[in-house]
C-alpha positions as CSV (number, residue, x, y, z in Angstrom):
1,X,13.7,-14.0,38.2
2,X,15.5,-15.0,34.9
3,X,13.7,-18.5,34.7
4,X,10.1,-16.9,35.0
5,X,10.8,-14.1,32.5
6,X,11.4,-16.8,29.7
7,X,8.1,-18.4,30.6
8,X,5.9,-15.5,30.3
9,X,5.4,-15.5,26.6
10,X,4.3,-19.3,27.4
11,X,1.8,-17.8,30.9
12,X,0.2,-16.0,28.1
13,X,-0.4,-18.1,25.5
14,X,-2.0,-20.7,28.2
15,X,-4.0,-18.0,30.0
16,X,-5.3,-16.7,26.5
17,X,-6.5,-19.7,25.7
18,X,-7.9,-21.2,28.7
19,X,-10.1,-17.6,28.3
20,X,-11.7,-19.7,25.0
21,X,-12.6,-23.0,26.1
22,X,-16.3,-23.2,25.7
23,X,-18.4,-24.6,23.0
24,X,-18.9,-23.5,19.6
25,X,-21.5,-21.0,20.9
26,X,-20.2,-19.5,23.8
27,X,-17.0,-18.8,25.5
28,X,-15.7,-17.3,29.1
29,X,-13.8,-14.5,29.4
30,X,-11.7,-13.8,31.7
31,X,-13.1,-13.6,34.2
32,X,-15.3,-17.0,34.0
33,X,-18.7,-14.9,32.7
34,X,-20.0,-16.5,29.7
35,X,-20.3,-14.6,26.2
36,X,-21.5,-15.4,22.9
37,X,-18.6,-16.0,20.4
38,X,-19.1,-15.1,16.4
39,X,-20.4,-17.6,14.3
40,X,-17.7,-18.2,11.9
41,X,-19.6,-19.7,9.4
42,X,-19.4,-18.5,5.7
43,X,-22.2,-16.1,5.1
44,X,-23.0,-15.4,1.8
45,X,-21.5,-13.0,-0.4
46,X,-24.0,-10.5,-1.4
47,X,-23.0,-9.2,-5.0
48,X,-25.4,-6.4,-6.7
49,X,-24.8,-3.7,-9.2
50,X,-22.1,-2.1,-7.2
51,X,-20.0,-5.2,-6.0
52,X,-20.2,-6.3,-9.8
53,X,-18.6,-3.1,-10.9
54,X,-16.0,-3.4,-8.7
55,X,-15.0,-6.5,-9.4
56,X,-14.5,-6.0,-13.1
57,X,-12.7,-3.1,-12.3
58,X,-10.6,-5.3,-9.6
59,X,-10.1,-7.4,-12.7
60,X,-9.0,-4.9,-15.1
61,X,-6.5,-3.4,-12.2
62,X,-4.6,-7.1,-12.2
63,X,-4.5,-7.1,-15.6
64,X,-2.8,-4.0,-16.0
65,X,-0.4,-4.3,-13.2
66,X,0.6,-7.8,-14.5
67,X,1.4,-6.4,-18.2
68,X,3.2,-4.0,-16.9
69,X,5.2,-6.1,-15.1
70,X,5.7,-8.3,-18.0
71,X,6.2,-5.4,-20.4
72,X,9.7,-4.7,-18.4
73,X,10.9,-8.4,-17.3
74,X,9.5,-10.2,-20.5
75,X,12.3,-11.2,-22.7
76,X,10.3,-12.6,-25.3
77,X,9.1,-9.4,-27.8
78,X,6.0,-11.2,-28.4
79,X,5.5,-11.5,-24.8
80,X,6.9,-7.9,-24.4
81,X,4.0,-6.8,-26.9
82,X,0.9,-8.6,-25.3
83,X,1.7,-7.4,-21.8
84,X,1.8,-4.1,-23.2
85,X,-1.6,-4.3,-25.5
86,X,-3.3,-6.0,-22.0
87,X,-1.9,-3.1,-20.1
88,X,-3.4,-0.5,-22.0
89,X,-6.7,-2.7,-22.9
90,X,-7.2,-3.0,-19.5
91,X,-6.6,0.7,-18.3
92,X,-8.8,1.8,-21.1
93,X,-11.7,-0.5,-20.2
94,X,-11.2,0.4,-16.5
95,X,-11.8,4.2,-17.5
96,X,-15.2,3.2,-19.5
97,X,-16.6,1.5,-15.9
98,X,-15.7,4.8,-14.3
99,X,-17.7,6.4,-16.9
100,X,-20.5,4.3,-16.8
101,X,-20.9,4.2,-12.9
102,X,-20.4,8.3,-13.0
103,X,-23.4,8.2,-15.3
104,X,-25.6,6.0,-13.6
105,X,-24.4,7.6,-10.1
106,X,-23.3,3.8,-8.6
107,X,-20.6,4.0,-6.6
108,X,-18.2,0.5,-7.0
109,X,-18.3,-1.3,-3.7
110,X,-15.6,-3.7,-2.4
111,X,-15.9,-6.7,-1.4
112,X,-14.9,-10.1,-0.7
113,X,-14.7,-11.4,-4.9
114,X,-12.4,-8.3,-5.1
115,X,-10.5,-9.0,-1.8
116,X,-10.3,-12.3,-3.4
117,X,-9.0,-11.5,-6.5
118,X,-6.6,-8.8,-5.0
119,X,-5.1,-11.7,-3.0
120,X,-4.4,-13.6,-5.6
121,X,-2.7,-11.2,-7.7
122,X,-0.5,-10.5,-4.6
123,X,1.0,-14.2,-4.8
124,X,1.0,-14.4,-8.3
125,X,2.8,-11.3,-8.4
126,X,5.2,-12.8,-5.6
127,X,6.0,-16.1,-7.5
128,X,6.4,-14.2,-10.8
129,X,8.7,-12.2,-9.2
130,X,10.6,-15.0,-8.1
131,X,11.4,-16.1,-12.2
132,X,13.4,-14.1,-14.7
133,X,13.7,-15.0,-18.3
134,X,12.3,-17.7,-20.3
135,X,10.8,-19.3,-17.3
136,X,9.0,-15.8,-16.2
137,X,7.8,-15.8,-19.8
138,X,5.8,-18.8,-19.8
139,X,5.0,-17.8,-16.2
140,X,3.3,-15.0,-17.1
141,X,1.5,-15.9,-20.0
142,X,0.0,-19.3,-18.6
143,X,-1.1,-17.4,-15.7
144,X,-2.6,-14.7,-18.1
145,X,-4.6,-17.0,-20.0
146,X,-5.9,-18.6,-17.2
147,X,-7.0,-15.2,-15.4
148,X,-8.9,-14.3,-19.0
149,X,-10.5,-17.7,-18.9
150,X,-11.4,-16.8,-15.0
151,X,-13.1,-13.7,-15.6
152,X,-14.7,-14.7,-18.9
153,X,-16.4,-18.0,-17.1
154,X,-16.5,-15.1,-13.9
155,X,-19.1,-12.6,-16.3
156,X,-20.8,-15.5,-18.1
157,X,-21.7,-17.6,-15.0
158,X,-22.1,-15.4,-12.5
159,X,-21.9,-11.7,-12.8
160,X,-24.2,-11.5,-15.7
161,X,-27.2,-12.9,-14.1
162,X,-27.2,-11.1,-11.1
163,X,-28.0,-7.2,-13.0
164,X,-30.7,-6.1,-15.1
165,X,-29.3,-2.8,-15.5
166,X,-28.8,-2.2,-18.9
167,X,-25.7,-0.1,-18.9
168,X,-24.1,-2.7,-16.7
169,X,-25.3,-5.6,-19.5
170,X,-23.8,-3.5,-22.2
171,X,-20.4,-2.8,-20.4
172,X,-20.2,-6.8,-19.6
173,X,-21.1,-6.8,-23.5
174,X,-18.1,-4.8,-24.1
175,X,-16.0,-6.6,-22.3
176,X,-16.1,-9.6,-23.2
177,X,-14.6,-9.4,-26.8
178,X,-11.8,-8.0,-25.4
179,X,-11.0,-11.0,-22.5
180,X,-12.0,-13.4,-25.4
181,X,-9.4,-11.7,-27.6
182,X,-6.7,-11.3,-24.9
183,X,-6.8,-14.8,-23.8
184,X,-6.8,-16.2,-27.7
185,X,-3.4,-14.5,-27.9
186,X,-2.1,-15.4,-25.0
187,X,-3.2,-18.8,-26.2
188,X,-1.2,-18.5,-29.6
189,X,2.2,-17.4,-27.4
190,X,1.2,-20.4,-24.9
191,X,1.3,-22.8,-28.1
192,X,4.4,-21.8,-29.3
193,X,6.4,-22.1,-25.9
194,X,4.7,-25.6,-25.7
195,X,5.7,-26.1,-29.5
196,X,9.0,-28.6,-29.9
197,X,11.9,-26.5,-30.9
């Protein structure tokens, strides 16, 4: 009785997956009848007018989670300043796409970008957290830059084409100065970490 309770776990694992032998198309299930199994090809992610406002917002929520994360681990006061100025940026510009979609009734949908994004932030978050000092310092603001840069080239290449909405244009419009401006600082704080002491 002992000896067949440890394999069990492995009667399982063998019966679950002599259920999915088959060919890409089709499977059996248990028992033996044939069924069509999901196509796991990528399908294409579908981005309109309320995907797009979600992702900025998605964007904007990073930002502000990582400065304020960086506002209380920083040890750098230049550092300590920038996460706190992208914090607040970022908050503010999150409240003018709530605005703007109350006033054109669209409704920000998720989707995969923003899953995307969200992910990413997680292990960022994760591996920041692992650093403390200096080393979280230049962490964080190489990381920063680099997420500016992202949704900058993110807006410019993609985002921007796919609305004709004008209060959507003029929001991307009015973001933009303040990614370019974010990541030209975080630039300036990048050189002088990289600068020979």
């Amino acid at each position: 009785m002992r000896f067949s309770s440890r394999l069990a776990p492995l009667a399982a694992v063998l019966f679950l997956c002599s259920c999915n032998r088959g060919n890409d198309r089709t499977g059996t299930n248990a028992t033996g009848d044939t069924i069509p199994q999901r196509d796991t090809a990528a399908q294409p992610v579908q981005i309109g007018e309320p995907q797009i406002l979600h992702i900025l917002r998605t964007g904007n929520s990073i930002e502000s989670d990582l400065g304020d994360m960086a506002a209380k681990r920083a040890i750098d006061a230049e550092v300590r300043r920038y996460a706190q100025t992208v914090a607040a940026d970022h908050r503010a510009l999150n409240q003018i796409i709530d605005s703007i979609a109350t006033s054109i009734r669209l409704i920000p949908a998720d989707n995969p970008v923003s899953a995307q994004m969200r992910a990413e932030s997680d292990t960022t978050r994760a591996n920041l957290g692992a650093t403390a000092g200096g080393d979280f310092d230049r962490a964080y603001i190489t990381h920063d830059a680099q997420l500016h840069q992202s949704m900058l080239d993110r807006i410019d290449r993609d985002l921007i084409r796919r609305t004709q909405r004008p209060e959507i244009l003029q929001l991307m419009d009015r973001l933009r100065p303040a990614l370019a401006a974010h990541l030209q600082m975080a630039r300036q704080i990048q050189g002088r970490f990289s600068a020979p002491q």
